[in-house]
N, C-alpha and C positions, 0 to 999 in steps of 0.2 A: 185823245192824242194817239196817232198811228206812227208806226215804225218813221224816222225821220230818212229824207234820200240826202242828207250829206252827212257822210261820214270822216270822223276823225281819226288819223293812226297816231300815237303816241308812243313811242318808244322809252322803254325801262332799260338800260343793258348794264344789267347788275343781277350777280348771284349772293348779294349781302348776305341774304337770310338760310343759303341752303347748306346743306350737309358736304356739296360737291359742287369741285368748279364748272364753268360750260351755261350756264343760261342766261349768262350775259351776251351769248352769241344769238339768244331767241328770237328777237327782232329781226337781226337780219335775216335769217333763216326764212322765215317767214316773208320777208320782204322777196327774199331771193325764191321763193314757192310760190312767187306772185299773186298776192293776198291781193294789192291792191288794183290789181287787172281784173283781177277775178269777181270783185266787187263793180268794177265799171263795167263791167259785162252785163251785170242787171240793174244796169241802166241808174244806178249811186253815183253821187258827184262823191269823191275820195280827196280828200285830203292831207297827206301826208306832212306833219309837222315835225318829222325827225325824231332824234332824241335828245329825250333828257341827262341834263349832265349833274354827277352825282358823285360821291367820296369813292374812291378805290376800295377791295374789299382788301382789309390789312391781314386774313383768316389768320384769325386769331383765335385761344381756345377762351371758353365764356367765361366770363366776370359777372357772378351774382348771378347767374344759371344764366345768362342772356349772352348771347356771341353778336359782336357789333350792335348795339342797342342803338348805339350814337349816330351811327353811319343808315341803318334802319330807319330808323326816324326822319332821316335827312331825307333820302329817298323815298320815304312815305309821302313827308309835305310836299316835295317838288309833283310825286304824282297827285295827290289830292288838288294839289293847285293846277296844274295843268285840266284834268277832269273836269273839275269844277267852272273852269273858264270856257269847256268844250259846249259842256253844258249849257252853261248860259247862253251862246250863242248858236244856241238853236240844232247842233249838230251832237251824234250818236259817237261816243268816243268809243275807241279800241284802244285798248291799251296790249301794247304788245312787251308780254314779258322776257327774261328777269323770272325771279322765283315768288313764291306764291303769298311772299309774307309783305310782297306791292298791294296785296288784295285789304289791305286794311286802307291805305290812303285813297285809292279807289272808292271802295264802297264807303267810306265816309264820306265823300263828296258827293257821290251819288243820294245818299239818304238826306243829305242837308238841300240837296237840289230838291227833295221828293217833297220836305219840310215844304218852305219856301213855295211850292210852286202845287201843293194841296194834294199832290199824287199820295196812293199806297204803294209801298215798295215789295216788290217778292223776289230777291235772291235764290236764284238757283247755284247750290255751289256741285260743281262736276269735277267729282275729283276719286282718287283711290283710298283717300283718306281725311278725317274730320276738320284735321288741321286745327283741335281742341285743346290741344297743350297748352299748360301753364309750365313755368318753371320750376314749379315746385314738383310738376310728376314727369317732367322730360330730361333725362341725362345727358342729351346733346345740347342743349339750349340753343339750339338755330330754330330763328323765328319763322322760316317757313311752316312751320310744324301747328303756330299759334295762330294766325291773324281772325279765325272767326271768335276766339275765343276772347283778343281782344277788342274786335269789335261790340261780343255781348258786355261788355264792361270788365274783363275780368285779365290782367296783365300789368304791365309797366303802365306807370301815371303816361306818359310822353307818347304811347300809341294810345291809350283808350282814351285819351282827350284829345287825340292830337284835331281834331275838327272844333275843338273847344267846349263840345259836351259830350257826357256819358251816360248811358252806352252809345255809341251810335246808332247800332240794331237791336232789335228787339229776336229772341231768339223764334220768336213767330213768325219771323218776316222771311225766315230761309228755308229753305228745303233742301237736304245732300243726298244728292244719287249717286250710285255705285260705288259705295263704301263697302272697302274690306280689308282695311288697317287700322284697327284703333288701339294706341297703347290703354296698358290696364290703369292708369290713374284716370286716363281721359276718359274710360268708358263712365264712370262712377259721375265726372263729368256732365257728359253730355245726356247723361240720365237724368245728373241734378237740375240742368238748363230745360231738360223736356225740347231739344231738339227732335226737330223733324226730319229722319234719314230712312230714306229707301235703300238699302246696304243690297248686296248682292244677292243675299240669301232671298230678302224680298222678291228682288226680279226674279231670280231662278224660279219663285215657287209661285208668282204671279203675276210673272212677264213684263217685260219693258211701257207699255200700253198702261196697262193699269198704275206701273208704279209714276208716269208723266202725267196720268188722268189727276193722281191723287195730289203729285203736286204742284199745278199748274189751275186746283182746285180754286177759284173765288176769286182768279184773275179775270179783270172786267175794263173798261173803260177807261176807268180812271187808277188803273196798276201800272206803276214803270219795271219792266220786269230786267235785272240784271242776270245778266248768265258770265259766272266765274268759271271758267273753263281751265282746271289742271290739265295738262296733255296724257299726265299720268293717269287719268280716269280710265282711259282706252287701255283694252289688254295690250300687253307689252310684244306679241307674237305680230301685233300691224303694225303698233306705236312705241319701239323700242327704243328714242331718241327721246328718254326722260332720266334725272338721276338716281329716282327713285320706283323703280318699275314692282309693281304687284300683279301675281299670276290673276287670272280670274276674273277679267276688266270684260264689261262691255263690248263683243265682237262688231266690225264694220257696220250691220244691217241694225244693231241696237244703236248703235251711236248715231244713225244715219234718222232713227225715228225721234228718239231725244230732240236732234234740230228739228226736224219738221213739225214736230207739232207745238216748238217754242214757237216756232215761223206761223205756223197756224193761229196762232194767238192776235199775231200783230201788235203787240206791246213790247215788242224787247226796245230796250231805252240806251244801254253801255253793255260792253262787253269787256272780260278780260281774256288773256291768252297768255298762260306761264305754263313756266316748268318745262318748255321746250329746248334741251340740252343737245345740241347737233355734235356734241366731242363723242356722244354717245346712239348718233343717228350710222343710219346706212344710207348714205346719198341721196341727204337730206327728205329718205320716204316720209317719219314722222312730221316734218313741216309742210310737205305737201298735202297728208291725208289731212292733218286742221286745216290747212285752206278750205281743201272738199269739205270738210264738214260744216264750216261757217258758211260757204257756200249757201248748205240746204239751211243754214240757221237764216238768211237771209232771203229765203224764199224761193230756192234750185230745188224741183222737184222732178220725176221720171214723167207724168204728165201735171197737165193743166190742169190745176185745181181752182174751187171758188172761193 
């Protein structure tokens, strides 16, 4: 199966899960940095199917370490179900976020599509952070912080079943590049899970190249590969329209190789796009530079390649 040419935009405009208001504005942003010109440009039939409507966020402080659990969950199913219906009919969904803790109803419909349809799934998650919290080692309890962790099975019953079984993913099936926040409960964590994470330190000391060779390792034919794109992965000095910015991120020309050679692949299947905060942008540069960047995730390169 190769890259599909119709694409679907799915709008999330919910900050449920984050620490701060403002990425409920991400879709538009996005819309308004004209993602889906920029897509019809290489020659994709685009789809835009609005957005999803979902519970207001009440920010409230958390109950039982979890902040809006109830409302979380809401907007999880509505995305899983949307995804999942994109899916089906043949076309490459984009889910435009909304904060980062959408990546759980997402990639559950994406692995139950992969189920069902015989594919191996390989998640790329691109982000400044593991997003490995439980509530027992996070003092905030906002579930942007959690969603791979409940995906590996490990959180509230109501997200790690929400597709009806557990775990969704298997913690082999991911890969995390350019991590360089990880609270101390979660490291112990993602140790225990034997996640796979090229963290910054990696690239610094063995370049962006190799840290994509290693994990983009044993994708083949038959791989549907998901790229969960944080906005925050990017250093905050291009990408300053995120709530949670970490020094140290991936410069332009590294983020620029990350898409190409997921594009090189020819397997990417869905995408997400969170954490895009425009209360926090400079006129709107960060939602323009993820256009450019999905751009080359899409197959924009400086020349002609085979």
């Amino acid at each position: 199966m190769s890259l599909s040419r119709s694409i679907a935009l799915i709008g999330a405009p919910t900050d449920i899960g984050a620490g701060h208001r403002g990425a409920s504005m991400g879709p538009e942003a996005l819309r308004v940095a004209g993602l889906a010109e920029a897509l019809r440009e290489r020659g994709l039939e685009v789809h835009d199917t609005g957005n999803l409507l979902g519970p207001y966020n009440p920010w409230l402080p958390p109950t039982d370490g979890y902040r809006h659990l109830a409302e979380v969950v809401d907007w999880n199913r509505r995305v899983m179900d949307a995804m999942g219906e994109q899916l089906k009919a043949g076309r490459l969904p984009i889910l435009l976020g909304g904060d980062h803790c959408l990546g759980v109803g997402s990639i559950t419909a994406v692995a139950r599509h992969c189920r069902e349809t015989g594919k191996k799934l390989r998640v790329l998650w691109l982000d400044a952070h593991a997003d490995f919290n439980t509530s027992q080692v996070t003092p905030s309890g906002n579930v942007h912080g959690m969603p791979v962790a409940c995906l590996c099975g490990l959180g509230p019953d109501a997200l790690v079943n929400l597709g009806g079984s557990s775990p969704a993913i298997q913690p082999s099936e991911i890969r995390q590049i350019g991590i360089r926040s990880v609270d101390q409960g979660e490291k112990r964590l993602v140790k225990e899970y034997g996640l796979d994470i090229y963290d910054m330190r990696f690239i610094d000391e063995f370049g962006m190249k190799r840290a994509m060779e290693k994990a983009l390792e044993g994708v083949d034919a038959d791989t549907h590969v998901h790229v969960s794109f944080d906005v925050d992965f990017l250093d905050p000095a291009i990408a300053p329209g995120v709530g949670t910015t970490v020094p140290g991120g991936p410069n332009y020309r590294e983020a620029q190789l990350v898409m190409e050679m997921i594009a090189d692949t020819g397997r990417l299947g869905s995408l997400d796009i969170v954490e895009l905060n425009p209360a926090f942008d400079d006129h709107n540069r960060t939602g323009l530079l993820a256009v450019d960047l999905v751009e080359s995730l899409f197959g924009k390169s400086t020349l002609m390649r085979d």
